[in-house]
ChimeraX commands (.cxc) that place a marker at each C-alpha (Angstrom):
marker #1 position -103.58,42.97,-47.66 radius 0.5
marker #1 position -104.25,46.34,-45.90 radius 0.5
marker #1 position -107.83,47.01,-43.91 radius 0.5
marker #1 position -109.30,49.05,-47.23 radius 0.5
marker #1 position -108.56,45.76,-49.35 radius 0.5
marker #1 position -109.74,43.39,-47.07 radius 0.5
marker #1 position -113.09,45.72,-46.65 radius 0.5
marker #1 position -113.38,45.88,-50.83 radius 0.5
marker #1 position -113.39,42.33,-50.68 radius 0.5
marker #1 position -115.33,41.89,-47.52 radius 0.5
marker #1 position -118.17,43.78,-49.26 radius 0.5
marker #1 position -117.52,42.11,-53.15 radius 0.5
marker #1 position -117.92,38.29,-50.89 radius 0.5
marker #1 position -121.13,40.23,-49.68 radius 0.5
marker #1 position -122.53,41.19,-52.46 radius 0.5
marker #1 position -121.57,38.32,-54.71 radius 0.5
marker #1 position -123.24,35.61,-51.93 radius 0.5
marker #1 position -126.81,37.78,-51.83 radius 0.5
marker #1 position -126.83,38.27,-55.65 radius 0.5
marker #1 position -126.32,34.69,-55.99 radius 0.5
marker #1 position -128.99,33.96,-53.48 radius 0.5
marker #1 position -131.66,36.52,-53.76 radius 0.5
marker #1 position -131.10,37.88,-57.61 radius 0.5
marker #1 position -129.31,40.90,-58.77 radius 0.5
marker #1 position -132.43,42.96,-59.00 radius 0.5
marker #1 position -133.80,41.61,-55.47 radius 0.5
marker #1 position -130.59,42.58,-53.44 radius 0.5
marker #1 position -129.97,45.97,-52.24 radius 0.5
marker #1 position -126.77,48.15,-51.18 radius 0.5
marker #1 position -128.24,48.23,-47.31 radius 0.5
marker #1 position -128.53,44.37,-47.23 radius 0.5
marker #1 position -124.96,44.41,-49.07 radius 0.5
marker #1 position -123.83,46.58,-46.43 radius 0.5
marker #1 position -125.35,44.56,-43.57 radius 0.5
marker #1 position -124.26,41.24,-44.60 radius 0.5
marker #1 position -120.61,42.74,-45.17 radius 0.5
marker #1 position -121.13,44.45,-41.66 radius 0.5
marker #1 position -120.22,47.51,-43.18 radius 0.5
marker #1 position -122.11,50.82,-43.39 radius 0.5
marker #1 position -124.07,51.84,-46.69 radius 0.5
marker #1 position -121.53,54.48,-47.31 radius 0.5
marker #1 position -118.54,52.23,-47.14 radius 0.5
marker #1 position -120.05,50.09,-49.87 radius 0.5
marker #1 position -120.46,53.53,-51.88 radius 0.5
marker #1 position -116.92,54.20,-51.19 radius 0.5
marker #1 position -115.19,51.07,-52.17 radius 0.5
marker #1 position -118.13,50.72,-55.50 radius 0.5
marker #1 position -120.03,53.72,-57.04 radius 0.5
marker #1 position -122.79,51.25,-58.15 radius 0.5
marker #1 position -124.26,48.20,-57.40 radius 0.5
marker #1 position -123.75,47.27,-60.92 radius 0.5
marker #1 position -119.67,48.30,-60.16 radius 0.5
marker #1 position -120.19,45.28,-57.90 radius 0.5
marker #1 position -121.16,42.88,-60.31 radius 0.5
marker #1 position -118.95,43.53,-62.85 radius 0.5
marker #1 position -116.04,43.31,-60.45 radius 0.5
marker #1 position -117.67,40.25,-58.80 radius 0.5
marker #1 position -117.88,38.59,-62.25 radius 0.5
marker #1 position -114.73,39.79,-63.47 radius 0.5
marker #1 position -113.33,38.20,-60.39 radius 0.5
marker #1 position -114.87,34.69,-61.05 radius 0.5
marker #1 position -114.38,34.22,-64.83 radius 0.5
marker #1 position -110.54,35.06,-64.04 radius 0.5
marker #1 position -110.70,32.47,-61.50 radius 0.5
marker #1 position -112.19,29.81,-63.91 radius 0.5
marker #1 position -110.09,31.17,-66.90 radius 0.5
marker #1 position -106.90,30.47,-64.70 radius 0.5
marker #1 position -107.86,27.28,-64.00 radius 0.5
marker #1 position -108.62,26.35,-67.30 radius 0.5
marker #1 position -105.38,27.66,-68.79 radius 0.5
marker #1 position -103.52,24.74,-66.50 radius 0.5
marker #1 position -104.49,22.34,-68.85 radius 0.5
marker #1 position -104.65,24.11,-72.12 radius 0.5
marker #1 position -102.35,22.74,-73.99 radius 0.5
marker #1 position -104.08,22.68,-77.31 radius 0.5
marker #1 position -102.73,25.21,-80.53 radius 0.5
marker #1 position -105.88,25.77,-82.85 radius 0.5
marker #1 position -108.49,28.49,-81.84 radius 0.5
marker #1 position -111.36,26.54,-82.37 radius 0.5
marker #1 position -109.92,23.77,-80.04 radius 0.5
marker #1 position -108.54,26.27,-77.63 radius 0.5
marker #1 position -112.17,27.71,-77.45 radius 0.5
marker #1 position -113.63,24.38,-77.03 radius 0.5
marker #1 position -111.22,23.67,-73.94 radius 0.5
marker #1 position -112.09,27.06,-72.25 radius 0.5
marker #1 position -116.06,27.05,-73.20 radius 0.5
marker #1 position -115.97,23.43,-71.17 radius 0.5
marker #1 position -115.10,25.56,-68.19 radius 0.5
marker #1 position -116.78,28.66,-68.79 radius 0.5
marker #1 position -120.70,27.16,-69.36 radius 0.5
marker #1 position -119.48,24.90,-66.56 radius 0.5
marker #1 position -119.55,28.15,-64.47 radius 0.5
marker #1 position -122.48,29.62,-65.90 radius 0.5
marker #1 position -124.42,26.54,-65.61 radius 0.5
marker #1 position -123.76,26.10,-61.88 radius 0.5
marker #1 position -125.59,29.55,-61.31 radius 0.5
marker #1 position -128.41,29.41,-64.45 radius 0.5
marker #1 position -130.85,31.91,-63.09 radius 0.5
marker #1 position -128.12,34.22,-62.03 radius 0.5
marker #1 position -126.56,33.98,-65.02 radius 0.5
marker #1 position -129.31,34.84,-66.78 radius 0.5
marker #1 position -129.59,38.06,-64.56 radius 0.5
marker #1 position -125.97,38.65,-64.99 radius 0.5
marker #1 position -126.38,39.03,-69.00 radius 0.5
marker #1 position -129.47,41.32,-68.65 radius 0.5
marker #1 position -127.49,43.88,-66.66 radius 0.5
marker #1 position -124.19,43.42,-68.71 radius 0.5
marker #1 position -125.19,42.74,-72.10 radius 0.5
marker #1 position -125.15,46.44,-72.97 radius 0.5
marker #1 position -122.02,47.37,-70.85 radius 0.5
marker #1 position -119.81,46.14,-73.94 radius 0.5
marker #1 position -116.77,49.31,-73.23 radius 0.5
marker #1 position -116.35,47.63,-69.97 radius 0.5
marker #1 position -116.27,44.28,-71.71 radius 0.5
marker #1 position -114.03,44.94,-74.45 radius 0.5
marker #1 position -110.94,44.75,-72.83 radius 0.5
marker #1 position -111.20,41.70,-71.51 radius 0.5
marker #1 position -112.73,40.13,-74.82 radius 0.5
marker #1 position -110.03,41.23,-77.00 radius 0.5
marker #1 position -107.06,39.57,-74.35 radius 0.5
marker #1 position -109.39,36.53,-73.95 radius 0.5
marker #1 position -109.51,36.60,-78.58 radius 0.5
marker #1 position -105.65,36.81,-78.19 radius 0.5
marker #1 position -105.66,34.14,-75.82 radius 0.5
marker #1 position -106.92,31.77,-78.42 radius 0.5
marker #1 position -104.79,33.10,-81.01 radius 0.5
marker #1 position -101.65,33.21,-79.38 radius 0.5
marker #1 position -100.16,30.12,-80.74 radius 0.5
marker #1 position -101.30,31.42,-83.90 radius 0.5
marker #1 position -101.75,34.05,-86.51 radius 0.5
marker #1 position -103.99,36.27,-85.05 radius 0.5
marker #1 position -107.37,37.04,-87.20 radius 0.5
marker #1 position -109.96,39.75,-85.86 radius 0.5
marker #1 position -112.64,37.86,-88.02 radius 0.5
marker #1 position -112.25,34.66,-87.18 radius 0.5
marker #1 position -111.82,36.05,-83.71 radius 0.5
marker #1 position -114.91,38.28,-83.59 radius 0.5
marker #1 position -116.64,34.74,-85.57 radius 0.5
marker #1 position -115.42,32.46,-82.43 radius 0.5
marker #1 position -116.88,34.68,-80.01 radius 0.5
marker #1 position -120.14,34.95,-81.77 radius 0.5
marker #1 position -120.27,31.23,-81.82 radius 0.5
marker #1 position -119.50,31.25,-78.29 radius 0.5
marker #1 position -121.84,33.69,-76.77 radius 0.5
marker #1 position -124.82,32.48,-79.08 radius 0.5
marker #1 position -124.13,28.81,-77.49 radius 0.5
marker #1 position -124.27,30.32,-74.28 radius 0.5
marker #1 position -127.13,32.10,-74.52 radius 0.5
marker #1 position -129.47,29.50,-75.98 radius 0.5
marker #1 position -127.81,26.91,-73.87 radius 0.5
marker #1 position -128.95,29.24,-70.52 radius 0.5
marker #1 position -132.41,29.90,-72.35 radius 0.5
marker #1 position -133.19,26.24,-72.79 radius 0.5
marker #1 position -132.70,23.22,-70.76 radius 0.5
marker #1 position -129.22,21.93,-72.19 radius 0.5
marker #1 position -126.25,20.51,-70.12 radius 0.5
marker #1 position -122.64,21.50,-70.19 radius 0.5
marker #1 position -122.17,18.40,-72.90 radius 0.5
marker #1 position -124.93,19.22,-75.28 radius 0.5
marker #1 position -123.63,23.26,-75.42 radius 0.5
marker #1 position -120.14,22.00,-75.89 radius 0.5
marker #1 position -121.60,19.82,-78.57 radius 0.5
marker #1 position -123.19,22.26,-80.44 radius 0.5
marker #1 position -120.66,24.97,-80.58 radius 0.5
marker #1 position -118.38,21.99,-82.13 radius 0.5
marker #1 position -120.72,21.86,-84.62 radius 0.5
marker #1 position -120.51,25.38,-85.20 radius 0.5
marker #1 position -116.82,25.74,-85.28 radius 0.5
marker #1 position -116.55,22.74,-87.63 radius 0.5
marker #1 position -118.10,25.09,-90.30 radius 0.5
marker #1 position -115.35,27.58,-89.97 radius 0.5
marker #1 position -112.13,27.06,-91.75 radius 0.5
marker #1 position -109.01,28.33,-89.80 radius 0.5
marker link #1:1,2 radius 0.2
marker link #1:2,3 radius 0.2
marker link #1:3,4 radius 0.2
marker link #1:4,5 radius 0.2
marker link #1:5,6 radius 0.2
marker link #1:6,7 radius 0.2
marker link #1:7,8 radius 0.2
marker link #1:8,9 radius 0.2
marker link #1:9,10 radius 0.2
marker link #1:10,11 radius 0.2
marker link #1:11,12 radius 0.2
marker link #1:12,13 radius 0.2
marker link #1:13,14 radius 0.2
marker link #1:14,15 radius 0.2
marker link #1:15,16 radius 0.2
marker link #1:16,17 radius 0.2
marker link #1:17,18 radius 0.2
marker link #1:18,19 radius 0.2
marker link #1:19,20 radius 0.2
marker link #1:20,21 radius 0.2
marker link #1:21,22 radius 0.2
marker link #1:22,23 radius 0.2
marker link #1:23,24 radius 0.2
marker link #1:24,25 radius 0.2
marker link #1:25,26 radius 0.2
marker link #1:26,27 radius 0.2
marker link #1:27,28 radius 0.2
marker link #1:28,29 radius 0.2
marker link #1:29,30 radius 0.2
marker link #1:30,31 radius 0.2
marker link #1:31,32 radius 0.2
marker link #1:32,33 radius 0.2
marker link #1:33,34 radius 0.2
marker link #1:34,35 radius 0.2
marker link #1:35,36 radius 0.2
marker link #1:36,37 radius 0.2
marker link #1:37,38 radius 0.2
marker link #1:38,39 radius 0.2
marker link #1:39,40 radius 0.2
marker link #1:40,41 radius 0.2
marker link #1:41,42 radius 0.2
marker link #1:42,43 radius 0.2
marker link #1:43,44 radius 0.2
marker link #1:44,45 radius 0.2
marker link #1:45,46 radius 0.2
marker link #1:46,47 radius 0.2
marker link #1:47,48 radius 0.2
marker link #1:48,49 radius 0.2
marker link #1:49,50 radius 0.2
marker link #1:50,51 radius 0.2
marker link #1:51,52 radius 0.2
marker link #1:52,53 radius 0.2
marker link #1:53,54 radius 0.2
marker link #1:54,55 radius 0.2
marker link #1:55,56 radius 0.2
marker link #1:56,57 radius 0.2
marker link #1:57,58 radius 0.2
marker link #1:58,59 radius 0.2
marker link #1:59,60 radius 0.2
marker link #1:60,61 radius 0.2
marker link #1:61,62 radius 0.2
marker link #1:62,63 radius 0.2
marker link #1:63,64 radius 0.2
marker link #1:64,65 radius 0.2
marker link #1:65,66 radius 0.2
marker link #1:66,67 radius 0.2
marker link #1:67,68 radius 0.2
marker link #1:68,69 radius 0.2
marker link #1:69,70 radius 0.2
marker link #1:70,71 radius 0.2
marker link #1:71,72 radius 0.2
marker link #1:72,73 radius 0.2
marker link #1:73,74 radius 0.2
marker link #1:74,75 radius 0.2
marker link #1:75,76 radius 0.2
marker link #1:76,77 radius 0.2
marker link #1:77,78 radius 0.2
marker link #1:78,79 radius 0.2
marker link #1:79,80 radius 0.2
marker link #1:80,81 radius 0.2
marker link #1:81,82 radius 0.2
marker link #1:82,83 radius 0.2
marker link #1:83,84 radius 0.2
marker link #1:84,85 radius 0.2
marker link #1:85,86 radius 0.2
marker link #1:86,87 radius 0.2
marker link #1:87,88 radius 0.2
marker link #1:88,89 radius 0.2
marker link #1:89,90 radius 0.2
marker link #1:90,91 radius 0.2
marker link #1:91,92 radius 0.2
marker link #1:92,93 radius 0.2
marker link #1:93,94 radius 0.2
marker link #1:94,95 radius 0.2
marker link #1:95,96 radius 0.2
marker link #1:96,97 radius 0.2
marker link #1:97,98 radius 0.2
marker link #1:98,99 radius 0.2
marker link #1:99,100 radius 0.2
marker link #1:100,101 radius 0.2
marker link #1:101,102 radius 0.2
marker link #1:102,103 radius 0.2
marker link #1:103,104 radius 0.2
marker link #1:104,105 radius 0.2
marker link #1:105,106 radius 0.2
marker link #1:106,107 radius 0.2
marker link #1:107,108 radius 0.2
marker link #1:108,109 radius 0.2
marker link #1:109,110 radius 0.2
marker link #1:110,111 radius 0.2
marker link #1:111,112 radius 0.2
marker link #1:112,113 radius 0.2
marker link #1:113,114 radius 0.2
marker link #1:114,115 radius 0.2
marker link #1:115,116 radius 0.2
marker link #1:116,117 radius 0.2
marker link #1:117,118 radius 0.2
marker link #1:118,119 radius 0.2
marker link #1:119,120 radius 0.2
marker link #1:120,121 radius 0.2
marker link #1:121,122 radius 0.2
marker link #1:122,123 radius 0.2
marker link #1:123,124 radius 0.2
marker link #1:124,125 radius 0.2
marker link #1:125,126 radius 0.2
marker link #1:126,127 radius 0.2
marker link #1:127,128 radius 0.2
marker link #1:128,129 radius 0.2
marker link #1:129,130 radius 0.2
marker link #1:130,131 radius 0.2
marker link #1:131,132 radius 0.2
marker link #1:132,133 radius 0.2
marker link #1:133,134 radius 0.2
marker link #1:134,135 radius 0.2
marker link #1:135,136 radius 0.2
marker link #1:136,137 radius 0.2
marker link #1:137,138 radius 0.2
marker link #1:138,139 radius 0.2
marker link #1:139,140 radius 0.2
marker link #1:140,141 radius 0.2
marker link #1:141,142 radius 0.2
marker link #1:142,143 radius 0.2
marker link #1:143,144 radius 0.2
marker link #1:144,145 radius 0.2
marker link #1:145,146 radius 0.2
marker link #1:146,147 radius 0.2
marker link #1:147,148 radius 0.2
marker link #1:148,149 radius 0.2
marker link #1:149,150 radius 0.2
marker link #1:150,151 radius 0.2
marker link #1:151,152 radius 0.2
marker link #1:152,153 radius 0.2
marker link #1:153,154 radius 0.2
marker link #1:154,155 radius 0.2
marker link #1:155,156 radius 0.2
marker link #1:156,157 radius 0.2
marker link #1:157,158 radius 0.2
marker link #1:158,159 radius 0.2
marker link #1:159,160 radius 0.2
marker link #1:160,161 radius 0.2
marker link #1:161,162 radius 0.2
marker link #1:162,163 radius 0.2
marker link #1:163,164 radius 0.2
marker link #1:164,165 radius 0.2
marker link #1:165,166 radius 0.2
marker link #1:166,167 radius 0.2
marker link #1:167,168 radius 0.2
marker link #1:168,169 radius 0.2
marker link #1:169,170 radius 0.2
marker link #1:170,171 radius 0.2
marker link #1:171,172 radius 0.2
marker link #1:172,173 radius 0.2
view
């Protein structure tokens, strides 16, 4: 890894650790800077934004958790496929509620930077089977509602998983 790498990720370790601690909202570029022990410019240089930073912090952690989850998918049906990685994603998003929470306020309107990675993680599901935009697009709905309501209320990682079952056990694939 060559020093401008090891700076981008320097600053993303930063700026991942404060947001985590302190909120999204609450954490600024100079304290990014600071706790990378870079200067304020260097963050602009390596990230635009500081929302560049959280979308390339997050990006960065759900591929983390979706690699580890695909070591043990073995499973061939979308809805169970979705059921193995959901136990590891609201895993993940559970661990960091409040954050979490602040991480879908900033990004839930950011959808063209989203896309990309929604439609590989739909053919994910699919790809030991036909491949169906609907029921695709109908997954992820079921997903992301579960999500949200499970990070608005009080649930656990069990009683989400739970209820997106009983979602996808109304959808015939």
């Amino acid at each position: 890894m060559d020093k401008k790498q090891q700076t981008r990720k320097q600053i993303l370790a930063a700026a991942w650790q404060l947001f985590a601690e302190q909120g999204y909202a609450q954490t600024s570029t100079r304290q990014i800077a600071i706790a990378a022990q870079v200067a304020t410019g260097t963050v602009f240089s390596h990230f635009p934004t500081k929302l560049d930073l959280l979308k390339e912090g997050l990006q960065d952690k759900l591929d983390e958790t979706l690699a580890c989850a695909s070591q043990t998918d073995q499973l061939d049906n979308p809805k169970d496929r979705l059921l193995h990685y959901a136990s590891h994603l609201y895993q993940f998003y559970l661990e960091q509620k409040e954050f979490s929470r602040e991480l879908f306020r900033e990004l839930i309107w950011q959808w063209d930077d989203l896309e990309a990675e929604l439609e590989d993680f739909k053919h994910t599901l699919f790809s030991r089977s036909h491949y169906n935009p609907i029921a695709a697009n109908l997954l992820m709905d079921c997903y992301f509602m579960t999500l949200l309501d499970g990070l608005h209320g009080q649930q656990n990682q069990q009683t989400m998983l739970n209820n997106l079952h009983d979602k996808l056990a109304l959808i015939a694939l």
